[in-house]
C-alpha positions in Angstrom: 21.8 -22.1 39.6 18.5 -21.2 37.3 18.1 -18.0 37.0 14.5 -17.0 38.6 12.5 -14.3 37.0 9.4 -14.0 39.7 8.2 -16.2 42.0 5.4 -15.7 44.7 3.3 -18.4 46.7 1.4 -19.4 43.9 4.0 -19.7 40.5 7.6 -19.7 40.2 8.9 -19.0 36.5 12.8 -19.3 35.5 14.9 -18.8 32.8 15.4 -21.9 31.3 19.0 -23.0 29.4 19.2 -24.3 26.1 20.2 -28.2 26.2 18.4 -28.7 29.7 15.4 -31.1 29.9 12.4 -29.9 31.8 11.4 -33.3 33.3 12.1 -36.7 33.2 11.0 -38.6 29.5 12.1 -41.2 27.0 13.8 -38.5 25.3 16.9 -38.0 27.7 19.4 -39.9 29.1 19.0 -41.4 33.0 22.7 -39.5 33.7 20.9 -36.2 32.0 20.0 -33.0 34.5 16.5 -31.8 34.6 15.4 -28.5 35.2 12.6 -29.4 37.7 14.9 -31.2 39.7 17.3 -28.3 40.1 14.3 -26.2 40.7 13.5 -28.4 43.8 17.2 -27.6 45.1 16.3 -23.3 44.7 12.4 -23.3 45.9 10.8 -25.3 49.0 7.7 -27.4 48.3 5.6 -28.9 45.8 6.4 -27.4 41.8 4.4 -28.5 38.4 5.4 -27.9 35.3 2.1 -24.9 33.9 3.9 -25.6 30.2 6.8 -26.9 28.5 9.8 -26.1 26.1 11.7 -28.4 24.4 14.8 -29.5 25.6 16.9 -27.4 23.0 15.3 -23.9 23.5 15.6 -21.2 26.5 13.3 -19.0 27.6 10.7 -18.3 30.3 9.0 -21.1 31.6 6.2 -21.3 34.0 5.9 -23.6 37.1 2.5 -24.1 39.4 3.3 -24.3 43.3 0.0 -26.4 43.4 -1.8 -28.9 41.3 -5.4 -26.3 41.5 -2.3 -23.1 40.6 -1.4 -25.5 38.0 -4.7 -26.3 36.5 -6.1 -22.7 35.8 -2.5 -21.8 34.0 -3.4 -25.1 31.6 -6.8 -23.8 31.2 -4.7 -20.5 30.2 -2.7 -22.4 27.8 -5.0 -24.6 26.2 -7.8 -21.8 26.1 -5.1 -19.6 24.0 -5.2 -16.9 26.1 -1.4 -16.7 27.0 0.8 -15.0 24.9 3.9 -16.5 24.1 6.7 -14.4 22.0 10.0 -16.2 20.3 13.3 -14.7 19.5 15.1 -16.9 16.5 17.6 -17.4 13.7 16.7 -18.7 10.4 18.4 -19.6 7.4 17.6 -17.5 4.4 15.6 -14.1 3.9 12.0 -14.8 4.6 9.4 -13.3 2.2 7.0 -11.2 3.2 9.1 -9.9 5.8 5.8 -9.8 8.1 3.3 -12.5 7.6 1.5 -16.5 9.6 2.2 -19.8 8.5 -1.0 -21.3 8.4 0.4 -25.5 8.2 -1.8 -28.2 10.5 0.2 -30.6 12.3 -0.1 -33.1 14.4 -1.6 -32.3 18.1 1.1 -34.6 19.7 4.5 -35.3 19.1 4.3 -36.2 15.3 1.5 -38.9 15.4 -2.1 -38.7 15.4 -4.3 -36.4 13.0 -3.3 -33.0 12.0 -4.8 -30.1 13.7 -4.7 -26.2 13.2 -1.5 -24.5 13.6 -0.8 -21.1 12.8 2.4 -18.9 14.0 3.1 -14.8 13.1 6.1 -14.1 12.6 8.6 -10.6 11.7 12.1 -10.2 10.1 13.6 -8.2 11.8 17.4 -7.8 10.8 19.5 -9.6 8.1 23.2 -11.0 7.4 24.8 -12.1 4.6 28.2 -13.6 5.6 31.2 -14.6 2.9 31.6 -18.7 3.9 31.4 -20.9 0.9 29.1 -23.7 1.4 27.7 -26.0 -1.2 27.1 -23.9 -4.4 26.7 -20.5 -2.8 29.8 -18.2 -1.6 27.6 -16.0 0.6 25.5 -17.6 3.1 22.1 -15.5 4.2 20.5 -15.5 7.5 17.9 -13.5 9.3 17.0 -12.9 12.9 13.1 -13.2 13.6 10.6 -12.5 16.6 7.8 -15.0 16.1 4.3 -15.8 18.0 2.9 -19.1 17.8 -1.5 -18.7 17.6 -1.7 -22.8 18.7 0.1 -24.7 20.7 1.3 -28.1 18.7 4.4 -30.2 19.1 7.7 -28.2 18.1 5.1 -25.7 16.3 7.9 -22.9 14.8 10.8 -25.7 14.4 8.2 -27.1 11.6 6.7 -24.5 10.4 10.1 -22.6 10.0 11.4 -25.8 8.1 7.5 -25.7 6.2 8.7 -22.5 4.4 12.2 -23.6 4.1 13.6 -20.8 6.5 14.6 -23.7 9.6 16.1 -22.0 12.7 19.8 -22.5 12.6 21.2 -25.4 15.2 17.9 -27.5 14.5 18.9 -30.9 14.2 15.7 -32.7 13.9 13.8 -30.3 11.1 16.9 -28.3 10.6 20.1 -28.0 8.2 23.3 -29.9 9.2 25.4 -28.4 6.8 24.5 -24.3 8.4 24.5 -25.7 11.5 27.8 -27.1 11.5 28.8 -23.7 9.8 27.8 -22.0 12.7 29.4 -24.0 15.1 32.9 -24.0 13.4 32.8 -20.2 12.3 30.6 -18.8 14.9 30.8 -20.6 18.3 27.5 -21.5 18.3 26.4 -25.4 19.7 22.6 -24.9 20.1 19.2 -24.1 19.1 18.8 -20.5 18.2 15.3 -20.6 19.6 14.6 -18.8 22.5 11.1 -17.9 24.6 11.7 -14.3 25.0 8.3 -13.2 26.5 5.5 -14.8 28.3 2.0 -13.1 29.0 -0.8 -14.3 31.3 -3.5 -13.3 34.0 -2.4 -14.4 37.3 -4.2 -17.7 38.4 -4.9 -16.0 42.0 -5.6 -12.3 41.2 -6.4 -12.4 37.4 -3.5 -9.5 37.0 -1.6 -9.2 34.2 1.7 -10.7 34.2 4.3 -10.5 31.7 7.9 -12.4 32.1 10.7 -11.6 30.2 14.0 -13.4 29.8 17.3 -12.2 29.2 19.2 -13.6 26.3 22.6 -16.1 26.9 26.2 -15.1 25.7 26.1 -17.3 22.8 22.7 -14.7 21.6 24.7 -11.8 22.3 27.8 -12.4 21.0 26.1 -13.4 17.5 23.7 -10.4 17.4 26.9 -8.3 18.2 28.5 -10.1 15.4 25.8 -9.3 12.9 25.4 -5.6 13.8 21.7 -6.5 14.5 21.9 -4.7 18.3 19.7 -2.0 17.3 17.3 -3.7 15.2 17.2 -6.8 18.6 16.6 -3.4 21.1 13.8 -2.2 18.8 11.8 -5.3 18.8 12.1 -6.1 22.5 11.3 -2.4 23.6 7.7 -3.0 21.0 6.7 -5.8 23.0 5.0 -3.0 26.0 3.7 -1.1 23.2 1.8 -4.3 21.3 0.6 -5.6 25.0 -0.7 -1.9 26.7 -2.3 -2.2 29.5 -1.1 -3.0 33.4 1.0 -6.2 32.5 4.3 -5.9 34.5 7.5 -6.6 33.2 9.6 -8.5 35.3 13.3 -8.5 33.8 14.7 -5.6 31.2 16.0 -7.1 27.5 19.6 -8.6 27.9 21.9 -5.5 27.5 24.3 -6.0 24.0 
């Protein structure tokens, strides 16, 4: 079952699993499980999709209970006014440890003209691990919170890959070499890309809403493996403190 983080008679927002399409597309497999689907099997009525992940990343995502519910959330989304907060794993140290890719790409999928893109993003902990690979004995990685300013197609896969940090278990903009090192060494057969925080004005009320999603046991186990628990608990307690005001959070971080 999908884990439901709130739900009323307007929205209904879940916790989505990594490797589960949202909705039907050229991009899956007619055998493949969607999310929207299995949503139909937990909520009664009508449900349409407000925004959409990848298939690869987890995280909060937002479904209307009407087309008009489902229309004000778009203008939300397209209007820039929902915040939208990322948990990840990169390969390498980024430098500065604080600082926005600022890379246009394309508005959709990876055709048409380039448009604006920019994404914030933090380091927040580090890992330097002793597995040889290629011409380097030590391999370096670093957990990062991110926040996407635009909204373009697979925005912080590319601009990740842009400065030559990509998110580890990316196979389109990725490495297959420290992906494949983190499945054999570390368990780990996904995207380490995850929505951890979603913030918006109700589309009935206008109240502040902010949704929170708990990590899965392939994110614990490796931020218990990197000793970055306190440095994770830091970052997810700040996320109140950079967002004051009477937003409600509806789930506590995953406990490590």
């Amino acid at each position: 079952m999908l884990a439901i983080l709130y739900q009323d008679d307007d929205i209904v927002a879940v916790n989505k699993p990594a490797n589960l399409a949202v909705h039907r597309s050229t991009f899956v497999g007619p055998d493949d499980a969607f999310l929207i689907d299995l949503l139909r099997e937990q909520v009664e009525g009508r449900l349409h999709l407000a925004h959409r992940l990848d298939r690869a990343t987890s995280g909060v995502l937002l479904v209307a209970r009407s087309p008009e519910i489902a229309a004000q959330l778009g203008e939300q989304f397209m209007g820039r006014s929902v915040r939208k907060r990322y948990l990840a794993v990169v390969r390498g140290w980024p430098e500065p440890a604080e600082g926005m890719v600022d890379y246009p790409l394309p508005g959709s999928r990876d055709t048409g003209p380039r448009k604006e893109a920019r994404t914030v993003y933090r380091r927040l902990a580090t890992v330097e691990v002793d597995i040889p690979l290629g011409r380097y004995e030590k391999q370096r990685y670093a957990l990062v919170g991110a926040e996407p300013l635009t909204g373009r197609f697979r925005q912080i896969r590319k601009h990740f890959a842009h400065i030559h940090h990509p998110i580890v278990g990316d196979s389109q903009h990725g490495r297959g070499d420290h992906n494949r090192l983190f499945k054999q060494h570390f368990a780990s057969h996904r995207l380490l890309l995850h929505a951890d925080m979603l913030a918006f004005a109700h589309p009935r009320d206008g109240r502040a809403m902010m949704l929170r999603a708990a990590l899965d046991e392939t994110w614990r186990r490796l931020i218990g493996r990197f000793g970055w628990e306190e440095d994770w608990s830091r970052w997810s307690a700040q996320v109140g403190e950079d967002r004051p005001g009477d937003a409600t959070s509806r789930e506590a971080p995953s406990p490590l």
